[in-house]
C-alpha positions in Angstrom: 107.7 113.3 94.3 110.9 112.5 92.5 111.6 109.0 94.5 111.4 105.5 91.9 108.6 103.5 93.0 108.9 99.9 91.6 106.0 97.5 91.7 106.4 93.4 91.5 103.5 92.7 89.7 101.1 94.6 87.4 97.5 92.9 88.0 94.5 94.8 88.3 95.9 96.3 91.4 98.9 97.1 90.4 97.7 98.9 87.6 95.3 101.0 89.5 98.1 102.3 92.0 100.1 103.2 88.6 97.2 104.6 86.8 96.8 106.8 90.2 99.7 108.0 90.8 100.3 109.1 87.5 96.8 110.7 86.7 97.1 113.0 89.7 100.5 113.7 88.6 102.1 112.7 91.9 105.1 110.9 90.2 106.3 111.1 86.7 106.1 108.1 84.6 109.6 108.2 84.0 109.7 107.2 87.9 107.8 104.5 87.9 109.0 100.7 87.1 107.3 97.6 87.2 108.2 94.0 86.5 105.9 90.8 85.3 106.6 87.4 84.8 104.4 87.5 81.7 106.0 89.5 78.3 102.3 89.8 77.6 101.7 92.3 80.8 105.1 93.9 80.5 103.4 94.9 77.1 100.0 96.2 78.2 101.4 97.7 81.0 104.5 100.0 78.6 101.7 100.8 76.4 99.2 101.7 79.0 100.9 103.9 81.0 104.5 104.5 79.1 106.6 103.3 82.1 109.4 100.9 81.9 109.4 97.2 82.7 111.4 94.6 83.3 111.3 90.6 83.6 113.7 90.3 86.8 112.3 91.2 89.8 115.7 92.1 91.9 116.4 94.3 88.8 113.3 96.6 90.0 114.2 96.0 93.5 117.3 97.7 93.0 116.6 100.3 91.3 113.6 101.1 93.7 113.1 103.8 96.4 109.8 102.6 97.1 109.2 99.1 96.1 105.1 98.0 96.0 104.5 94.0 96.4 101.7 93.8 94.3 101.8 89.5 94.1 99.1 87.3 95.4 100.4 86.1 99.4 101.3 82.7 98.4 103.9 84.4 95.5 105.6 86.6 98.1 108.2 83.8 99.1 109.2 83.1 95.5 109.8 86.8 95.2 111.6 87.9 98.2 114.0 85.0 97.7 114.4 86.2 94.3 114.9 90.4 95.6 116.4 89.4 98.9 119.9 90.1 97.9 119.0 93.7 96.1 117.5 95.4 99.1 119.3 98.3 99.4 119.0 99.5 103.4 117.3 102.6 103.0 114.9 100.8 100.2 111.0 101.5 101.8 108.8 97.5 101.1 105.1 98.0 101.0 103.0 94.8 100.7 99.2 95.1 99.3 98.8 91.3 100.0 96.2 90.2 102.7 97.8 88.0 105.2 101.3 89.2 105.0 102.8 91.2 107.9 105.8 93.7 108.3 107.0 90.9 111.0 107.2 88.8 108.2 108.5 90.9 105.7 111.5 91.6 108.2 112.2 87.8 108.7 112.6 87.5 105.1 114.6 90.7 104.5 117.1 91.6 106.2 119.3 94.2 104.7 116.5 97.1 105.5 114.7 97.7 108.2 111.6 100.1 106.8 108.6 98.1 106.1 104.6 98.6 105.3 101.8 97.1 105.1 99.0 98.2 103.2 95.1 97.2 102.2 93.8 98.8 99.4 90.4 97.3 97.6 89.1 97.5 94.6 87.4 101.3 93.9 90.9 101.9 93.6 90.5 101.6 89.6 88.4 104.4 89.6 90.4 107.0 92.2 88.0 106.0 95.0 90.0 103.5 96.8 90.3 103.3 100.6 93.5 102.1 101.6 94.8 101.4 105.3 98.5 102.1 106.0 100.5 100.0 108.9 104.1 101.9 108.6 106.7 99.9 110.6 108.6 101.4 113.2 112.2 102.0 110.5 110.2 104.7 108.8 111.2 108.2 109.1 108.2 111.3 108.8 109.3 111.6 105.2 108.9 108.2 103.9 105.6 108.1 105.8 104.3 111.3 104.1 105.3 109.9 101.2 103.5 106.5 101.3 100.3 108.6 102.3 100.8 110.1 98.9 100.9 107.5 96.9 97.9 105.7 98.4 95.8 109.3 98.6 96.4 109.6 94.8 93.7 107.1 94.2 91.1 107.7 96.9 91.4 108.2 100.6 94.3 106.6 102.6 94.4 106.7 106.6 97.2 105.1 109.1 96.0 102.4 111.3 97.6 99.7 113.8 98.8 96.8 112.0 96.4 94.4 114.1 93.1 96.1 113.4 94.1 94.8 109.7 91.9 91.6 109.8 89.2 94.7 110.6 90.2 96.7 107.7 89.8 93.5 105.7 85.8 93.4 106.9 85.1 97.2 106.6 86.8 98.0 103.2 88.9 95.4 102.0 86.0 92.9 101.2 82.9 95.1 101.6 82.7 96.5 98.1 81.3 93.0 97.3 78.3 93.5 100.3 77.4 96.7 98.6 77.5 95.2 95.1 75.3 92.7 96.5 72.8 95.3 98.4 72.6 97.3 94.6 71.7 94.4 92.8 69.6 93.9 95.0 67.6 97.1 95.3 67.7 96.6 91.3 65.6 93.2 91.7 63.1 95.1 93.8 62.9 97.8 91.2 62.2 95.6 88.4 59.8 94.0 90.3 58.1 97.0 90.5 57.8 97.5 86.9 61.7 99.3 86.3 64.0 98.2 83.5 66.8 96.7 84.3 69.5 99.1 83.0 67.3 102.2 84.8 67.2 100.5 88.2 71.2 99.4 88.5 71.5 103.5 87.7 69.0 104.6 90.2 70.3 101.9 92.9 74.1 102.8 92.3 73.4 106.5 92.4 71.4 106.5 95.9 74.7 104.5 97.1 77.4 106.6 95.9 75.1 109.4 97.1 74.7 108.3 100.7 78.2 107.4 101.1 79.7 111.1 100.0 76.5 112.1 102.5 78.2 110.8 105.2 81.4 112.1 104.2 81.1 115.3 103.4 78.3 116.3 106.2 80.1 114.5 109.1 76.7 114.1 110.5 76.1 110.8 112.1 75.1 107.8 109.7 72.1 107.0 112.5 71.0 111.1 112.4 71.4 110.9 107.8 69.0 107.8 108.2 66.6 109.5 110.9 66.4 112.7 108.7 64.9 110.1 105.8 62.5 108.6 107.6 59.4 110.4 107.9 56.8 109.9 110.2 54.2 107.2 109.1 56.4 107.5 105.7 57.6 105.1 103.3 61.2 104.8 104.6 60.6 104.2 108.0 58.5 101.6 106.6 61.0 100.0 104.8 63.4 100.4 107.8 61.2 98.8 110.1 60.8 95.5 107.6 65.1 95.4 107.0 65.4 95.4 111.1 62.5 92.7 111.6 64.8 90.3 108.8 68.1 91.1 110.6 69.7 93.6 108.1 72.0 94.9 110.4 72.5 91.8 112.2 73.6 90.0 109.1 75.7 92.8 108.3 77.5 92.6 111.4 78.1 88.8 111.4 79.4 88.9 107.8 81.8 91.5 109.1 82.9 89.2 111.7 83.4 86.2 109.8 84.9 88.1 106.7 87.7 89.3 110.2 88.1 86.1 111.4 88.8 84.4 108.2 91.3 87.3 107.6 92.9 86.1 110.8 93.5 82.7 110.0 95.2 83.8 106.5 97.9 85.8 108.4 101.6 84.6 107.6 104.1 84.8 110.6 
């Protein structure tokens, strides 16, 4: 992919879409440019990665084929009015930011009309992101093929309708932080049973990771991997039995739709 991809901001996301795109050599350093307030992350992000930087963000925008908004949603005013008179009209603008829509994005630019919204989360550091693409209706096969790229270089990346977004948000935008919660604690109960500490996260993290590729991998139904566990008169179904009498997947399902809802009143118009 020869295209410039810019990206306003470098934070931890930012970085991990760089770091992705350049460790499964998708796009060549030399393509890729980022711009930061801060001289103290133009810094770390030259040395980390060897791209160029640059403190003026319509500088990047002009110079962009692909520009990435990588800025926290309440920064993305200051910044299109700052890039607004840069856009070039075949220029493709992706926002990562939760609550920000291509309808908004087109209100505030007006000299292209090719627009996307994307939700990557956090595994994204490690190449095992999940990202959901929302391309606007000015994108041509191309450009959308190419966005797919870019978010595929660090993990899986799959197009969805822009309103099942606030969903997204609750499946895999946000749910790393259930399943942090469910490992730490399936560590407790370890250590309770006499594990060390350091043994049990290891042990808890590696049955995750492991059930996850399970499902897919196989393509065998998540209900059918969880039946093939559970023994008759066994220890699983045992523990099954106790996680549905205290409302496991209950609870699971009501976070989900709070996590949505609370999406849904963060949305910008």
């Amino acid at each position: 992919m020869d295209k410039m991809i810019g990206f306003i901001g470098a934070g931890n996301m930012g970085r991990a879409i760089i770091n992705g795109l350049i460790s499964s050599k998708l796009v060549d350093k030399n393509h890729i440019i980022a711009s930061s307030k801060t001289e103290k992350t133009r810094d770390r992000v030259k040395a980390e990665f060897g791209i160029e930087t640059f403190a003026d963000n319509a500088e990047v925008a002009f110079k962009s084929d692909y520009l990435i908004l990588a800025v926290k949603p309440n920064m993305h005013d200051e910044v299109l009015d700052e890039i607004s008179s840069a856009i070039r009209s075949n220029l493709v603008v992706i926002t990562i930011a939760a609550g920000i829509s291509i309808d908004y994005l087109k209100n505030r630019l007006k000299n292209t009309n090719k627009f996307v919204k994307a939700m990557p989360n956090t595994p994204a550091r490690i190449g095992l992101g999940m990202t959901a693409i929302s391309p606007g209706d000015g994108l041509n096969k191309d450009e959308i093929a190419d966005v797919l790229s870019m978010f595929n270089s660090f993990g899986k990346a799959e197009i969805v309708d822009e309103k099942l977004m606030d969903a997204v948000t609750a499946v895999s935008g946000s749910s790393p932080a259930y399943v942090y919660m469910m490992i730490e604690a399936m560590a407790d109960g370890a250590v309770l049973q006499g594990m060390k500490r350091e043994a049990a996260y290891i042990f808890a993290a590696q049955a995750v990771m492991g059930a996850a590729k399970m499902v897919l991998e196989t393509g065998v139904h998540p209900g059918e991997l969880k039946d093939n566990v559970c023994s008759p008169g066994g220890t699983t179904i045992e523990a099954v039995s106790k996680l549905e009498e205290m409302g496991f997947r209950a609870a699971i399902l009501e976070a989900m739709r709070v996590c949505a809802d609370k999406s849904r009143t963060m949305n910008v118009k």
